[in-house]
N, C-alpha and C positions, 0 to 999 in steps of 0.2 A: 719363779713361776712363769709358764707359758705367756710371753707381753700381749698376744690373739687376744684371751680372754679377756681383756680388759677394755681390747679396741669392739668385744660384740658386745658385753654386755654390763653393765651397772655393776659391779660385783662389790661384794663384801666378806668379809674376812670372816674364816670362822672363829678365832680368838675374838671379834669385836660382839660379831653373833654371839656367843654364848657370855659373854657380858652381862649384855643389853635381857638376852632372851635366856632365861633359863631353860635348861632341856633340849636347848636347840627349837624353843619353839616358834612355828610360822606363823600361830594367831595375829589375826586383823584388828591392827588398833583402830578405835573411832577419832576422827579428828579432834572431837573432845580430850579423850583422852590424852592424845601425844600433846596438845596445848594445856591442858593441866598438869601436863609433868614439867612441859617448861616454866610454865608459872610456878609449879614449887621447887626449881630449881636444879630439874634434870639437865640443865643445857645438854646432855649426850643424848636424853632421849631419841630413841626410835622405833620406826614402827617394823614389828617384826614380821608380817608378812613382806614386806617392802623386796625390794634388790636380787641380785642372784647368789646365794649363801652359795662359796666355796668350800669343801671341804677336803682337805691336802689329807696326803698318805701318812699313814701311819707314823713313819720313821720322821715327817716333817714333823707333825702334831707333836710327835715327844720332845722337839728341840726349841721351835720356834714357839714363843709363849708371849712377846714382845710387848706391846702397851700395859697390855693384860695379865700382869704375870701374880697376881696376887692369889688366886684360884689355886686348885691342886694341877699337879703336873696331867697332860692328857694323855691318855693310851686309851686311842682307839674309841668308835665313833658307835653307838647303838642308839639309833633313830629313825623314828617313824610319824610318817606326817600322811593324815588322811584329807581326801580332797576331794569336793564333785564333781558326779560323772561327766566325761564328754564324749558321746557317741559320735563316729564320725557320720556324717550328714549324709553322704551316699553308699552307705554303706547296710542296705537293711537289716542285713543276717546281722553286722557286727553290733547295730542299733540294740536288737533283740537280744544276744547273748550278755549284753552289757546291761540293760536293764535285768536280766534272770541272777546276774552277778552281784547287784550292788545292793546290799542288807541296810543299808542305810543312807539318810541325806548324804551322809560325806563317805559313801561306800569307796572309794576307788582312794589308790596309795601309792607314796615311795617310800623308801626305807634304803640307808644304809647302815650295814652290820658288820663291824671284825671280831676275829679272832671266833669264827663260829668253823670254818674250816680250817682243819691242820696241813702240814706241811707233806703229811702221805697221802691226805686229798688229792693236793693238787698235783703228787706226783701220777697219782690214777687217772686222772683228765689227762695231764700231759701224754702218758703212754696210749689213751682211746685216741688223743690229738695225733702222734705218731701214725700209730693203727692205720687210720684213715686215711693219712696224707701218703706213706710212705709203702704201705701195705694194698691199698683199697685203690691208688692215683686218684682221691680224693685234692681238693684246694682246700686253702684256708678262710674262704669263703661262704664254701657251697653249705643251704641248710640243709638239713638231714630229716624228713619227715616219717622214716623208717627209724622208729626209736629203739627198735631192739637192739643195736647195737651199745647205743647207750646203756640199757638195761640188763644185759649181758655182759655186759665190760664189770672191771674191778671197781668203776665209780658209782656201782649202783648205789652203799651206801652213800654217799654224798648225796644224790637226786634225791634219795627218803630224804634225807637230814634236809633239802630243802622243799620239798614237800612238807614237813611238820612246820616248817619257816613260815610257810605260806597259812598253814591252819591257824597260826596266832593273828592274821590278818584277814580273813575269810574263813569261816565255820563250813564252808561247801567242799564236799571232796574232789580234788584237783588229781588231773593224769597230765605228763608229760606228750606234746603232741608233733614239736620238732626240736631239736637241737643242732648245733654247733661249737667247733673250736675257732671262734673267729683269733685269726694272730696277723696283725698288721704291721707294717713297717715304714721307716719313712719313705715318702715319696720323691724325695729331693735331692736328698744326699748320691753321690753317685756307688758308691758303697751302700746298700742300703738293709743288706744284711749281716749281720756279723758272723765274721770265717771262725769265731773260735766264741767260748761262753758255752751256757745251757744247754747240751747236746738234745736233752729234750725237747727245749724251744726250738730251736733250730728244724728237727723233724718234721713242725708241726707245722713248716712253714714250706707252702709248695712255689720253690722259686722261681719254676720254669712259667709256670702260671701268672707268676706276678709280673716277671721280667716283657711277656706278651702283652699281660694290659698296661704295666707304663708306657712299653715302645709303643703300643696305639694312642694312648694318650699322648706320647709328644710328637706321633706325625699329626694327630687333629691340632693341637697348638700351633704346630708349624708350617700348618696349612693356610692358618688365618695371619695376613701378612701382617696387622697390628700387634702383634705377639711378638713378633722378633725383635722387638726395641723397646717393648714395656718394661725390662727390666726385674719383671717379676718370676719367680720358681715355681713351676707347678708342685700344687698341693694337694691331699686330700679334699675334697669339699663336704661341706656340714648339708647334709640332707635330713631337713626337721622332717620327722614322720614322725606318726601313731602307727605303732605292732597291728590294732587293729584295722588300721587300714589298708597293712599289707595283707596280711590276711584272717579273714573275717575268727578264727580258730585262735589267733594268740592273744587269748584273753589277759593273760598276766605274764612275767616276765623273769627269771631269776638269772641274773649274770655273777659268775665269780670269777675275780682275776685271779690269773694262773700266774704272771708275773708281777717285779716289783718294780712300780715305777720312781719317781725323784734319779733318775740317773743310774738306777741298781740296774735293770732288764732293760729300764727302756726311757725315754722320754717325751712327753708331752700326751696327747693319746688322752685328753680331759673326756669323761661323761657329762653331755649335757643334758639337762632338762629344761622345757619353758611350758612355763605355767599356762593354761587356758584361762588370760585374764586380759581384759580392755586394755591393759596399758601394753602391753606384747601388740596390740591389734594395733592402734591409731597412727600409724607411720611406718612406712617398712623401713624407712633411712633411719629410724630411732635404733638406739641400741638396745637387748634386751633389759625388760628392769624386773622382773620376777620372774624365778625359777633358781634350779640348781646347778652346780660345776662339782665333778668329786674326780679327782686324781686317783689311780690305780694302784693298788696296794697288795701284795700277793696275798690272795683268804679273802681278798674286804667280797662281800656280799652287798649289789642291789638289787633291791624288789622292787618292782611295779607295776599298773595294771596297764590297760594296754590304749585305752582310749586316746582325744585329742588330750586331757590335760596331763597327758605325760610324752607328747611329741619329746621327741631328741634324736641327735644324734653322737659323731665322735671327731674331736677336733681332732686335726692331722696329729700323726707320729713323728715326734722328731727325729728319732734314733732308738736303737735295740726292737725288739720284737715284744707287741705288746698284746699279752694272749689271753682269753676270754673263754672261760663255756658258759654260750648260754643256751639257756634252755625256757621253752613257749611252755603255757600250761593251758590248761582248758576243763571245763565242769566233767564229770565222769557220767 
C-alpha cells in the first residue's frame, strides 16, 4: 500500500473494519457503549465510525485476509453509507439544490460497488476516452458539459446502469450534466507513460497536454530557489473539494474505474474522502481521523453526493495510467 496514506490520515484496514463492524458499518458508537464492551471484554473493541476505512482492490481483498482470516474469503466491496448534508456555505444555488435533494436527516451518501460493470463496459468508455482525446484533441482532463457525446457513444448503456445505481439511493429522477475520462499518470517518474500496455489506455491519455503542464510545473519549482535542495519530487497535490462547490449543478457523482490498479494498470492514484466532522476541523497539522481511502479496481463503482461531507480528492499516481469516467448528475 501507498506509505502517503498513512503519513495523512488515521487509517484502518478493511479486514479489521469488517471484524469489528459488520456490513462495513460507520455507525457512531456512544462512549457508553465502546466502554461496556471493554468491561465485557471486547479489549478489540472499536468504535466504527472512527478512522479512515481503507478499502484495497479487488484482486488485494481476494488474497490478503491476514489477522482476520476466519470470515469467508472476500470478493468484492457493496456498500453504502448515508450521511448528513453539508451545503457549501457560499455557495446559494448549491445551498438550495442540496436541500431539494436530501429526502431525509441522513439524505446525502457514498457507496462503493464491484462487479456491477463488465469488462465490455469499460471497453466502451475506454473507446468514448480515445474518441475525445485522439479524435476530438480533447485532454484527459478537460470536463465535458456537452453530454451528448457521452449519450450517443456505445456507453450509453453503462450511464442507464448507473442512473438505476443512483435510484436505489435517491427516489428523484436524475440526468447526467457533465462528464469525463479523467486518466492520470505519475508525475515523477521521468517515463511517465508507458510506450507499450493498454492501447486503449494509452489513447485516452493526451501526452502532449500533460508533458506542457509538468514542464510548467517544474520551471515554477525551480524558480523558487528553496526547491533546489529540498530533496523532494514534485507530486500531484490532494486538493480537498466538494463537486458542489465547483459547480453549483454536480449534485451527485458516479466515478467507474476503467483500469486496474495494485500494480495491473497502474499504481497508487487512492480515492479519498473526509468526512465533515469536528475531528477533520480542530488542527490542520493533525492527520485526518474520519473518512474514507478506496484503491482502484477496473468496474469498482463510486457514488456520492456532492456536498462538503464528501470533500475529496486523488492522491498522486505512481505508475501506469489511472483512468476514470466520471460522470456529475443533477434533478431533471
Amino acid at each position: 500500500f501507498d506509505k502517503l496514506m498513512y503519513e495523512l490520515a488515521n487509517v484502518r484496514h478493511y479486514q479489521e473494519h469488517i471484524h469489528h463492524c459488520p456490513g462495513l458499518s460507520r455507525e457512531e458508537r456512544s462512549w457508553q457503549e465502546f466502554f461496556n464492551g471493554l468491561v465485557h471484554g471486547d479489549k478489540e473493541s472499536i468504535n466504527c465510525g472512527n478512522a479512515v476505512l481503507h478499502i484495497p482492490s479487488v484482486g488485494v481483498l481476494s488474497k490478503r485476509r491476514g489477522k482476520y482470516d476466519e470470515g469467508p474469503e472476500i470478493n468484492g466491496v457493496n456498500a453504502s453509507w448515508f450521511l448528513p448534508c453539508g451545503a457549501p456555505i457560499h455557495h446559494q444555488d448549491a445551498r438550495a439544490i442540496q436541500s431539494n435533494i436530501a429526502n431525509k436527516e441522513n439524505g446525502c451518501f457514498r457507496g462503493v460497488h464491484d462487479f456491477l460493470v463488465t469488462d465490455e463496459e469499460v471497453r466502451d468508455a475506454l473507446e468514448l476516452g480515445g474518441h475525445l482525446v485522439q479524435d476530438m484533441g480533447g485532454d484527459h482532463v478537460m470536463i465535458h458539459h456537452d453530454v451528448s457525446h457521452l449519450q450517443s457513444s456505445s456507453a450509453k448503456p453503462l450511464v442507464e446502469k448507473m442512473g438505476r445505481l443512483l435510484e436505489s439511493y435517491h427516489p428523484l429522477p436524475l440526468e447526467p450534466v457533465a462528464f469525463r475520462i479523467s486518466a492520470s499518470v505519475s508525475m515523477e517518474a521521468p517515463q511517465s507513460v508507458p510506450a507499450h500496455g493498454n492501447s486503449q489506455l494509452i489513447d485516452s491519455f493526451n501526452q502532449t497536454s500533460f508533458a506542457e503542464v509538468r514542464n510548467a510545473a517544474m520551471r515554477e519549482i525551480k524558480s523558487k530557489w528553496w526547491r533546489w535542495w529540498d530533496g523532494k519530487a514534485f507530486r500531484d497535490p490532494c486538493y480537498l473539494h466538494a463537486d458542489l462547490e465547483a459547480n453549483s449543478s454536480f449534485a451527485f457523482l458516479t466515478q467507474i474505474f476503467l483500469s486496474e490498479g495494485a500494480g495491473r494498470d497502474f499504481r497508487g492514484g487512492i480515492a479519498l474522502f473526509v468526512d465533515n466532522h469536528p475531528s477533520n476541523r480542530r488542527s490542520h497539522s493533525r492527520k485526518i481521523q474520519r473518512g474514507l481511502m478506496v484503491d482502484g479496481s477496473k468496474g469498482r463503482v463510486i457514488v456520492s453526493s456532492g456536498g462538503v461531507e464528501n470533500r475529496r480528492c486523488r492522491l498522486p499516481t505512481r505508475s501506469g495510467i489511472r483512468a476514470v469516467l466520471q460522470i456529475w448528475w443533477n434533478s431533471v
